[in-house]
C-alpha positions as CSV (number, residue, x, y, z in Angstrom):
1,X,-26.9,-24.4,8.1
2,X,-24.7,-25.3,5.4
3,X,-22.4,-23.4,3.0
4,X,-19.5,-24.0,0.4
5,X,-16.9,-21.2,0.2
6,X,-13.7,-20.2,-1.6
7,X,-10.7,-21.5,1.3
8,X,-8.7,-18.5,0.0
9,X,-11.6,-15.9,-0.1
10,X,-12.7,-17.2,3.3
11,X,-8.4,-17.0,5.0
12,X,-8.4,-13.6,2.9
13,X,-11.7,-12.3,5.0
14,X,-11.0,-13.6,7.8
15,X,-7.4,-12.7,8.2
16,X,-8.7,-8.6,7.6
17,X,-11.1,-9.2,10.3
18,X,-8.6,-10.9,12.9
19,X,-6.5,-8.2,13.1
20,X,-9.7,-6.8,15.8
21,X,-9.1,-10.1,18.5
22,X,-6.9,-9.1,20.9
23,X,-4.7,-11.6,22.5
24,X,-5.9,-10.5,26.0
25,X,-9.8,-10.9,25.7
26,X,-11.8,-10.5,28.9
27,X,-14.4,-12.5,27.3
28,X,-13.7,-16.1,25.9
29,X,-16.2,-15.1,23.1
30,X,-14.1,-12.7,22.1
31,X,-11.5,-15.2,20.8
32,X,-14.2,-16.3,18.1
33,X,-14.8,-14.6,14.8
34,X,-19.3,-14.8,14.4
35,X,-20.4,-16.3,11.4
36,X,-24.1,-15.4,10.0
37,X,-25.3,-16.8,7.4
38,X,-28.6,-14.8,5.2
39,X,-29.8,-14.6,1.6
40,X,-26.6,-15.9,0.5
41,X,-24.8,-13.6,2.3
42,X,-22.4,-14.9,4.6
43,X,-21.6,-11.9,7.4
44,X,-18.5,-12.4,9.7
45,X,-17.6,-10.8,12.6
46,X,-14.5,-10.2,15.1
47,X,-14.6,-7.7,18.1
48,X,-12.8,-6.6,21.1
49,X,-15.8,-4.7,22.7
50,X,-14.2,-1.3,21.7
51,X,-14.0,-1.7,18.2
52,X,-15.8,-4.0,15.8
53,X,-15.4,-5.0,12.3
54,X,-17.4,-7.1,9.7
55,X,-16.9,-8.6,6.4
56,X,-19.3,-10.0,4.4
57,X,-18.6,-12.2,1.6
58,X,-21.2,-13.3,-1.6
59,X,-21.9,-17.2,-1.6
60,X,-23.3,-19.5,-4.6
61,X,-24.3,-22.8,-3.0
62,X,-26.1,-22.1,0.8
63,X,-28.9,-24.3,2.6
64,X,-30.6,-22.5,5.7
65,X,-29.8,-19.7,7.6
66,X,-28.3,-18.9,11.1
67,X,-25.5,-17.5,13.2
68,X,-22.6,-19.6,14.8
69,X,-19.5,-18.5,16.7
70,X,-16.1,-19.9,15.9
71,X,-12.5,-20.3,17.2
72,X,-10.4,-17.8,15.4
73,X,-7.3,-19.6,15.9
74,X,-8.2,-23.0,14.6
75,X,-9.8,-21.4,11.5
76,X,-7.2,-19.5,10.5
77,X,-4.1,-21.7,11.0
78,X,-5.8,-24.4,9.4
79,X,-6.7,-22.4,6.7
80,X,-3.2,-21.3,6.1
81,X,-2.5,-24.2,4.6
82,X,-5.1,-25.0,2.5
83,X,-4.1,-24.2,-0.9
84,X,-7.4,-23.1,-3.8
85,X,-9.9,-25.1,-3.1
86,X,-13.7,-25.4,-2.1
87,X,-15.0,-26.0,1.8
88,X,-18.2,-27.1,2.5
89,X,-19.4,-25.9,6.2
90,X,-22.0,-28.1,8.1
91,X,-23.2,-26.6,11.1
92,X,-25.7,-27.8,13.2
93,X,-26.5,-24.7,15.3
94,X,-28.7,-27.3,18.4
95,X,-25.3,-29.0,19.0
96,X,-23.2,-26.3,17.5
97,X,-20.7,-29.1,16.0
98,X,-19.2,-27.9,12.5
99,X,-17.8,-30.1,9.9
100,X,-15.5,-28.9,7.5
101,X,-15.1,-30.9,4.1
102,X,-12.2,-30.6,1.6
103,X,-11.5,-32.6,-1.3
104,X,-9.4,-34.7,1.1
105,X,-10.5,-34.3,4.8
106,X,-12.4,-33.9,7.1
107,X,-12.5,-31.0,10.0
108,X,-14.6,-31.1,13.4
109,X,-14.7,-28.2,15.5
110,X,-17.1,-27.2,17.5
111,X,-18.6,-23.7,18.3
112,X,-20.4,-21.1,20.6
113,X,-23.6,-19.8,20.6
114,X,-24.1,-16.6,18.5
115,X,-26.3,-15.0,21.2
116,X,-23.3,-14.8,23.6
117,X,-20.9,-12.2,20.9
118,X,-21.6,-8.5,21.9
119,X,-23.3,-6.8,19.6
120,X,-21.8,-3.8,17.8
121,X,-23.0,-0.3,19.2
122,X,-25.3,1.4,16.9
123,X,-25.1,5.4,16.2
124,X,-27.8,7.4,17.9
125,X,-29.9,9.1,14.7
126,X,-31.0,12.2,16.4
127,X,-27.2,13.8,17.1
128,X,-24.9,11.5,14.2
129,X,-23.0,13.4,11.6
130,X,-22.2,11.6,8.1
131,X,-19.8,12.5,6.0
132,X,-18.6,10.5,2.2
133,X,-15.1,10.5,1.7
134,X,-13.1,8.9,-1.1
135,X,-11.4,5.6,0.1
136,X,-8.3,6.8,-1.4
137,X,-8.7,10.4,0.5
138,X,-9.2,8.7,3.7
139,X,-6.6,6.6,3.5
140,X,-4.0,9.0,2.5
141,X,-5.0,11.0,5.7
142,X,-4.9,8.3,8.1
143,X,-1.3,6.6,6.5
144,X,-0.1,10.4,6.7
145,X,-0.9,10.9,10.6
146,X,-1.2,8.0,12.4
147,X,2.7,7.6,12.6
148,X,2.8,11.1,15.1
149,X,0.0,9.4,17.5
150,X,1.6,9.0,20.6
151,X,1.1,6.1,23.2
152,X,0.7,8.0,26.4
153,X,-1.6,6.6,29.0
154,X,-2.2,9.5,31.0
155,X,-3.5,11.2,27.9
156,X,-5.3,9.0,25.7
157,X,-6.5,11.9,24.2
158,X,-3.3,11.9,22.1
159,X,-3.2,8.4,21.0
160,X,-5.5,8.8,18.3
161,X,-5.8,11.0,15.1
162,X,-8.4,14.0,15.4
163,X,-10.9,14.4,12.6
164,X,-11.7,18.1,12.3
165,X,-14.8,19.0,9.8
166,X,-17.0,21.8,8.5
167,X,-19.2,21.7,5.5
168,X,-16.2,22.8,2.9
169,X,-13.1,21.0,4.7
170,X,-11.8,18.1,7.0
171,X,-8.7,18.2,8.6
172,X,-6.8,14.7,10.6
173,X,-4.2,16.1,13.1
174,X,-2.3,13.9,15.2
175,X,0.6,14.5,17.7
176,X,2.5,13.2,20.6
177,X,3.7,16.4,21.6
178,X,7.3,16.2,19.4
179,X,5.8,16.0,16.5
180,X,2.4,17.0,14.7
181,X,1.3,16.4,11.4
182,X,-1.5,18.6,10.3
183,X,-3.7,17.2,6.9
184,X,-6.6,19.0,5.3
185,X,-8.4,18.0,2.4
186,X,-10.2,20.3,1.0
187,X,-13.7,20.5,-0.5
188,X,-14.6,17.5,1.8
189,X,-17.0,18.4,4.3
190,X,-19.7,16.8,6.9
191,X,-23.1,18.0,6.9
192,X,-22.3,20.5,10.0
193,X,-19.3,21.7,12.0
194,X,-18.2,18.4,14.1
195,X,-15.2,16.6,15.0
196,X,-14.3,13.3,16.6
197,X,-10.8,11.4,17.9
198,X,-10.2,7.8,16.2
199,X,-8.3,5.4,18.4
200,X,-5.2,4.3,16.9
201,X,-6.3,0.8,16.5
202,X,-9.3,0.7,14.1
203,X,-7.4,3.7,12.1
204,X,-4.7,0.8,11.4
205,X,-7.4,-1.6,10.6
206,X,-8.9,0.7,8.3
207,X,-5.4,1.8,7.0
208,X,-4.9,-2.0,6.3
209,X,-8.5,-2.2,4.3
210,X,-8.9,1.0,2.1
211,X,-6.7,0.1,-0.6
212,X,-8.9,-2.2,-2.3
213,X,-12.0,-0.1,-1.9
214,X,-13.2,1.0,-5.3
215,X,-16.2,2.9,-3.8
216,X,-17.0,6.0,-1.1
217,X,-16.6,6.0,2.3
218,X,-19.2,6.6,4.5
219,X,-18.4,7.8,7.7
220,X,-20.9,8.0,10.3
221,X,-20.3,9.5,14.4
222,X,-22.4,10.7,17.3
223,X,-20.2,11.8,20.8
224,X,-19.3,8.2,21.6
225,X,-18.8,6.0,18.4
226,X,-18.3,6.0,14.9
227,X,-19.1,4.0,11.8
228,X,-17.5,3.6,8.5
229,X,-18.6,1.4,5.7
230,X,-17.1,-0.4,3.0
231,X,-18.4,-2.2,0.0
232,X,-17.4,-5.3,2.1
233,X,-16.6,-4.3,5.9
234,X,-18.3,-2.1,8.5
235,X,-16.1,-0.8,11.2
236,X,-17.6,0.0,14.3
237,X,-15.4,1.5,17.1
238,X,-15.8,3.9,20.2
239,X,-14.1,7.2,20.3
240,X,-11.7,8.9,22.5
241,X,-13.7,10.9,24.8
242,X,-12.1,14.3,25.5
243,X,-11.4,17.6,24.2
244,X,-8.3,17.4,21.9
245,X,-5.7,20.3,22.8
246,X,-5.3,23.5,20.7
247,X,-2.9,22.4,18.0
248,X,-3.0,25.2,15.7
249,X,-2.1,27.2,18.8
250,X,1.8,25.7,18.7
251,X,2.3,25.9,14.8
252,X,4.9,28.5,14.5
253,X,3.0,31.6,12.7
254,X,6.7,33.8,12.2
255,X,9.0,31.6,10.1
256,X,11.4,33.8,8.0
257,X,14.2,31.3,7.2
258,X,13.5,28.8,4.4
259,X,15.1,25.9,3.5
260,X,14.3,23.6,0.1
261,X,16.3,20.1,-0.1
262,X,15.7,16.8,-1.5
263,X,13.9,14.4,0.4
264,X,15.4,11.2,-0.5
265,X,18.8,12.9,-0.6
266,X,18.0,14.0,2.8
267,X,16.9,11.2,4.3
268,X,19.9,9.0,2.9
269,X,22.3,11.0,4.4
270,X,20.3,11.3,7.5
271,X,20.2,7.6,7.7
272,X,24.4,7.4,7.4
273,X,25.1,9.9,9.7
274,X,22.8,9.2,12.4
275,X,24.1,6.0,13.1
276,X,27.0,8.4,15.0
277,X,24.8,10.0,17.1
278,X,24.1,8.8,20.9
279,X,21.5,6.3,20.6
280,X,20.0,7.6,24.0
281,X,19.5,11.1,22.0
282,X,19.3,10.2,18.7
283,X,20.7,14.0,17.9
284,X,21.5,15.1,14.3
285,X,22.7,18.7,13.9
286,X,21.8,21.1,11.4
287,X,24.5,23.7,9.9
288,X,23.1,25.6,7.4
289,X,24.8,28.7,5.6
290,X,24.7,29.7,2.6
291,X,23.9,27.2,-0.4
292,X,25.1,24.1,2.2
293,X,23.7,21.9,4.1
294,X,25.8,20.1,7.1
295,X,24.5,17.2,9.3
296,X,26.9,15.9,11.7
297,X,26.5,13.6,14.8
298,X,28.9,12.5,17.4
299,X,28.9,10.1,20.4
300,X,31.8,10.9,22.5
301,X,31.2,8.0,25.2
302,X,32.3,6.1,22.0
303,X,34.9,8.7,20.3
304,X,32.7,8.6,17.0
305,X,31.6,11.6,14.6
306,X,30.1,12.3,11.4
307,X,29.5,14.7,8.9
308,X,27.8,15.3,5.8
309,X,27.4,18.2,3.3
310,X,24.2,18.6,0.6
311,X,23.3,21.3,-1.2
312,X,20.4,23.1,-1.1
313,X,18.4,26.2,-1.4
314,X,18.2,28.6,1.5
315,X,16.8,31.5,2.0
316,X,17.7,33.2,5.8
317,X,20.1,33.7,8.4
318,X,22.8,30.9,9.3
319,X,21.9,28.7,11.7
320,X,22.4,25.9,13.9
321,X,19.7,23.7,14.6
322,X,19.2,19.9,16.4
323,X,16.8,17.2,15.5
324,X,16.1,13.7,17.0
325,X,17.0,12.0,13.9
326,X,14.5,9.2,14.4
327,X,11.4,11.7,14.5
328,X,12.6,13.5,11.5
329,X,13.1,10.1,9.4
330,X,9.6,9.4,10.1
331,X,8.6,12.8,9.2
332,X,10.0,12.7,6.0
333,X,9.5,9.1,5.0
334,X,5.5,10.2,5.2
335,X,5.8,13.4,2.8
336,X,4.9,13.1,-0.6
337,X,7.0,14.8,-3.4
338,X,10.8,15.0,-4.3
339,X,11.5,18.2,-2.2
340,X,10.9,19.5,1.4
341,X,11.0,22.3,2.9
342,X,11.6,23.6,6.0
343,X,10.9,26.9,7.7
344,X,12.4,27.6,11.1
345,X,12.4,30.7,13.0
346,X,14.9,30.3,15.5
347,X,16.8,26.8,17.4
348,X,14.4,27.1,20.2
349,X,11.0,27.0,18.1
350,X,9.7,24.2,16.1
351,X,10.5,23.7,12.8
352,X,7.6,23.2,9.9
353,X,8.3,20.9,7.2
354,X,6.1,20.6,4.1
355,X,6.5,19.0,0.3
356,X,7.3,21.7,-1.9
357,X,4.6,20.7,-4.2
358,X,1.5,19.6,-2.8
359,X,0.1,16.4,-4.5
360,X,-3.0,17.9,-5.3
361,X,-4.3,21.3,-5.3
362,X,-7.1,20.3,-2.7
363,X,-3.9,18.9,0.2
364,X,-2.7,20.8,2.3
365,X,0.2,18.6,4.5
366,X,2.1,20.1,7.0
367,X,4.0,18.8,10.0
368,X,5.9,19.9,12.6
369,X,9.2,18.8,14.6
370,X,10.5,20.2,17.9
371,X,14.0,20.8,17.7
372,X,16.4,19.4,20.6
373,X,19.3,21.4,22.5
374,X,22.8,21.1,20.7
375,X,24.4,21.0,23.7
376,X,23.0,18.9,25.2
């Protein structure tokens, strides 16, 4: 088997696909990336038994076919620093020894067999739901949510984003139970009524490969995996098996007071003042009255304080209200539009923020912070 390929296509490919390995892999296998090599296609492949993802790259000059399985670590750092040139591979797959040719040098490594990587899962025909989304769609909904996952062993449940669908809608929720971010796109429905949860991991991974996808989505599921392929990549990955909680259930219904501020103003200040606030509790309070906004923060094992005034637009009671001010930065910092708004009932009930102009008529963001005891 012998190929020639791009040394910067190849690091850019492989370096997507890497992100997969993990650096605790119960298999030795696993710390190879599989190469296969047919009609000019070369196909390569990293895995971590729970999720899989492969890249497959166009090649000019090839001789023979076959599949060899590589040290990821050796291939990438050398290829670091290798600047635009070509590589030839030689591979004898009886041996397994690979050369690798530059203009200058000369590379031996030497390789596993192919038949010892795991194969990828496939999804069962009979009971799979498939749904075509916009790369840009799906990306926007997994950047949007995956920041509220939480990382909570003893519910795993809530470490990934839940996909929500009907034949008109889908709808990504995440939340790790202080904050939830709700995202609905509409006119963007499955074939039927289904829903799955998608691990944190491979929604980073395909967080980090959307951009560049000119082309649909397809997105493919069954009750214990799901697929979703690219022009160039196919990510395989197993769900989160269990029945994600009622979320709609703690989304404040009755929310008469209003507020409407700028974001970036907002978040500025929140940034100064929060750096007064115990670092154990993060709290920022909330005065609002009137047309005025007041954030203050103190840490009185340290005798410091701040406080802050904006204007804004209120509509409501006055009112006093806490926030962890790291939860709310986040919040903010992943809501489009130059204006928020929030709408809080009282300061024991969570407060809904939203943009105050959607980006598109067919979003619909909202998320949702629990509020912290001033007192305390």
């Amino acid at each position: 088997m012998k190929f020639v390929v791009s040394s910067l296509d190849l690091l850019h490919h492989l370096q997507a696909v890497s992100r997969v390995i993990s650096t605790k892999n119960t298999l030795p296998i696993l710390d190879n990336f599989l190469f296969r090599l047919e009609d000019n296609i070369l196909r390569i492949t990293a895995s971590d038994l729970e999720t899989t993802l492969v890249t497959q790259m166009k090649l000019e000059n090839t001789s023979d076919e076959g599949s060899i399985a590589l040290p990821a670590r050796i291939l990438n750092e050398t290829l670091k620093e290798f600047g635009e040139e070509p590589l030839t591979f030689e591979v004898n797959l009886e041996t397994l020894g690979v050369v690798i040719l530059s203009e200058k040098g000369k590379y031996n490594i030497v390789g596993s067999r192919a038949t010892d990587f795991p194969q990828a899962p496939t999804i069962k025909t009979q009971i799979k739901t498939t749904l075509e989304v916009d790369a840009e769609v799906l990306f926007h909904g997994i950047t949007r949510t995956i920041f509220a996952t939480a990382n909570d062993d003893l519910r795993p449940i809530m470490n990934g984003i839940f996909f929500e669908m009907d034949t008109g809608n889908t709808t990504m929720v995440a939340s790790d139970a202080h904050k939830l971010v709700r995202y609905t796109r509409k006119g963007l429905g499955a074939d039927k009524e289904a829903s799955f949860i998608l691990p944190k991991k491979p929604a980073s991974l395909l967080r980090n490969i959307l951009p560049k996808e000119e082309n649909k989505v397809i997105v493919e599921f069954d009750d214990k995996n799901a697929a979703f392929t690219l022009s160039d990549y196919n990510l395989v990955c197993r769900l989160v098996e269990g029945n994600y909680p009622s979320y709609n259930s703690v989304i404040p219904q009755e929310n008469p007071n209003k507020l409407r501020v700028g974001r970036t103003e907002l978040i500025n200040t929140l940034k100064r003042v929060s750096v007064f606030s115990n670092q154990a509790s993060n709290l920022v309070k909330f005065e609002i009255a009137g047309n005025q906004l007041t954030l203050s923060a103190q840490d009185i094992d340290f005798s410091v304080s701040a406080r802050e005034w904006l204007s804004c637009q209120y509509e409501g009671t006055d009112m006093e209200i806490g926030f962890k001010s790291v939860f709310l930065l986040e919040i903010l910092n992943n809501l489009p539009g130059e204006e928020v708004i929030f709408e809080l009932s009282d300061p024991t009930r969570a407060g809904i923020i939203l943009p105050a102009e959607p980006e598109s008529e067919d979003d619909d963001i909202l998320m949702l912070l629990m509020p912290m005891m001033i007192g305390a």
